[in-house]
C-alpha positions, 0 to 999 in steps of 0.5 A: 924676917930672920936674915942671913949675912954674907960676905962679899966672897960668900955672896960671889961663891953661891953665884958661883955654885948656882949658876955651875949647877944649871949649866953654865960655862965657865966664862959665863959663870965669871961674867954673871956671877960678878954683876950679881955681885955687885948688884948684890953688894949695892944692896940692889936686891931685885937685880943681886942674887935673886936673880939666879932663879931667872938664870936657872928657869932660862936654862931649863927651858933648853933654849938659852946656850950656857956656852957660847961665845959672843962674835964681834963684828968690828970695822973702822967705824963707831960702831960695834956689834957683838952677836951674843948667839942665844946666850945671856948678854953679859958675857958680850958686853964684857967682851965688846967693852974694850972696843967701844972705849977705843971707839969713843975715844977715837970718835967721840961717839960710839956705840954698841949693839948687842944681839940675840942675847937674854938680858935679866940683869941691871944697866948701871954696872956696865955704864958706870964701867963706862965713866970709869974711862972718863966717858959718857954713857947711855943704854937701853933694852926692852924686855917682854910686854909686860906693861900697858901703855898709858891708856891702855890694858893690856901689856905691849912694852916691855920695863925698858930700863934707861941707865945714863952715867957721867964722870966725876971725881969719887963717885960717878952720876948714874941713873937706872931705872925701869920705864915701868912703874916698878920694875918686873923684879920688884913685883916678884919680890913682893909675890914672895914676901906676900906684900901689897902693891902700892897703888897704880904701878900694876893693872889685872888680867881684865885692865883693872887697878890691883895691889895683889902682886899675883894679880900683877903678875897675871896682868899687867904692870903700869908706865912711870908717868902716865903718857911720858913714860910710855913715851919714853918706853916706845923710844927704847922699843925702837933704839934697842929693837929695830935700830939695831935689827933685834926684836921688841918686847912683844916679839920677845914674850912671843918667842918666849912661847909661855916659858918662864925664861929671861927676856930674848932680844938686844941691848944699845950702849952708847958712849960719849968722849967729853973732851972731844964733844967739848971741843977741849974743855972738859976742865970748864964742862966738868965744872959747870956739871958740877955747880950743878950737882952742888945747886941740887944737893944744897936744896937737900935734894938727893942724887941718884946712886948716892943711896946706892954709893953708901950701901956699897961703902957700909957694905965694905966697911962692915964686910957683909950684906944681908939677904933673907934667910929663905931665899939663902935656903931656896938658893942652897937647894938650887946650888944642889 
């Protein structure tokens, strides 16, 4: 496959470009152009520029607003809400993060909800923002029903990714990842570079095993562990949908009407302060949490993140990443 090299600034550029061609506002265009770049720069490459085709499919079906402003509503509790007002979420997030790190810090606990929004993008930069602040963080969204529960054939949850994140000094302990056996993007992925599935993360159209990605595609797309992460699945229905008074995935495919458009519907963030949780003794805590880190890595055992941590340091150190030379070119013909 031929590849095409770009720098960070180039790779931040064709976001750019891209998302002003289709419509985007300015502040939405900064917001979404630098998550992508950094999902880009991770060599996170479902959740990088690939995903601009999402951004562009939602715009042309009229019903995202490329120009709105998050409202917040803040009170003199823990909790934040941030009405996106039909518009992709990211621009929300960044506008109510400063809230609830003041929230988290003044209570201990905190959280976030984020309604009426398209989500498309990854969890883990907005967590690891989080414990950037020395804080704890959970969060969760569902998407369209895309997958079966376990012992099913038909699709009712959604991927429902959960990212958690932990403070350390250097690099911090986050995880992101789909309920889903894959993730929807990774199955687009392989649709486009024409590769075959790996057995069970995908059912067809009539309930049936299949490792035809356009089967998958028509069909429906498996849980991570059978019954647990279906369990795990419905729990994110429920703490991003109606706790938060915002739709399930269901709901969300239904209100997509059969249109190729990002995922409408909300996202919880959750934020945990240490030092008061503990009581004081996040030296101690910090400790502990790292005789544990040190346990798993001494059995040779990886992290999660740390094969993203060194993408991103080889990325820096050489001064560029590496994408596919005809998604470059698709993506010049949609920046156009």
């Amino acid at each position: 496959m031929t590849m095409r090299r770009l720098s960070r600034d180039e790779v931040h550029g064709l976001a750019t470009r891209t998302l002003q061609a289709v419509g985007y506002g300015p502040r939405h265009v900064q917001a979404i152009a630098d998550m992508l770049t950094t999902c880009q720069m991770d060599d996170c490459q479902s959740h990088g520029l690939f995903r601009l085709f999402m951004c562009a499919e939602t715009t042309r079906t009229g019903r995202v607003d490329p120009q709105a402003d998050p409202a917040l509503t803040l009170d003199d509790s823990a909790v934040v809400r941030a009405d996106a007002g039909g518009a992709i979420s990211l621009l929300a997030v960044q506008v109510a993060m400063p809230h609830l790190v003041d929230r988290a810090k003044r209570f201990g606990v905190a959280a976030l909800a984020v309604t009426r929004c398209y989500h498309f993008s990854a969890l883990w930069p907005e967590v690891e923002q989080l414990t950037g602040h020395g804080l704890s963080a959970l969060s969760m969204t569902p998407s369209h029903a895309w997958v079966a529960p376990a012992g099913g054939t038909r699709g009712a949850l959604g991927t429902n990714p959960i990212s958690f994140g932990w403070p350390r000094n250097g690099d911090p302990f986050v995880f992101d990842f789909a309920t889903s056996a894959f993730a929807r993007g990774e199955i687009e992925l392989y649709r486009r570079e024409k590769k075959t599935l790996p057995e069970g993360v995908a059912l067809d159209a009539n309930g049936q095993p299949t490792t035809d990605p356009e089967a998958a595609m028509d069909g429906a797309m498996c849980t991570f562990g059978s019954y647990k992460g279906s369990a795990l699945s419905l729990m994110v229905e429920l703490m991003a949908g109606p706790l938060i008074g915002d739709l399930t995935s269901l709901d969300s495919m239904a209100y997509a009407e059969g249109r190729p458009e990002a995922p409408y519907h909300g996202q919880i963030l959750l934020a945990f302060d240490p030092d008061r949780l503990s009581g004081g003794a996040v030296a101690d805590s910090d400790a502990r949490a790292e005789r544990l880190f040190a346990e798993i890595g001494g059995q040779g055992a990886r992290l999660p993140s740390e094969r993203r941590y060194a993408a991103r340091a080889r990325n820096a150190a050489r001064g560029y990443v590496e994408i596919s030379e005809t998604l470059y070119q698709d993506l010049l013909a949609l920046s156009s």
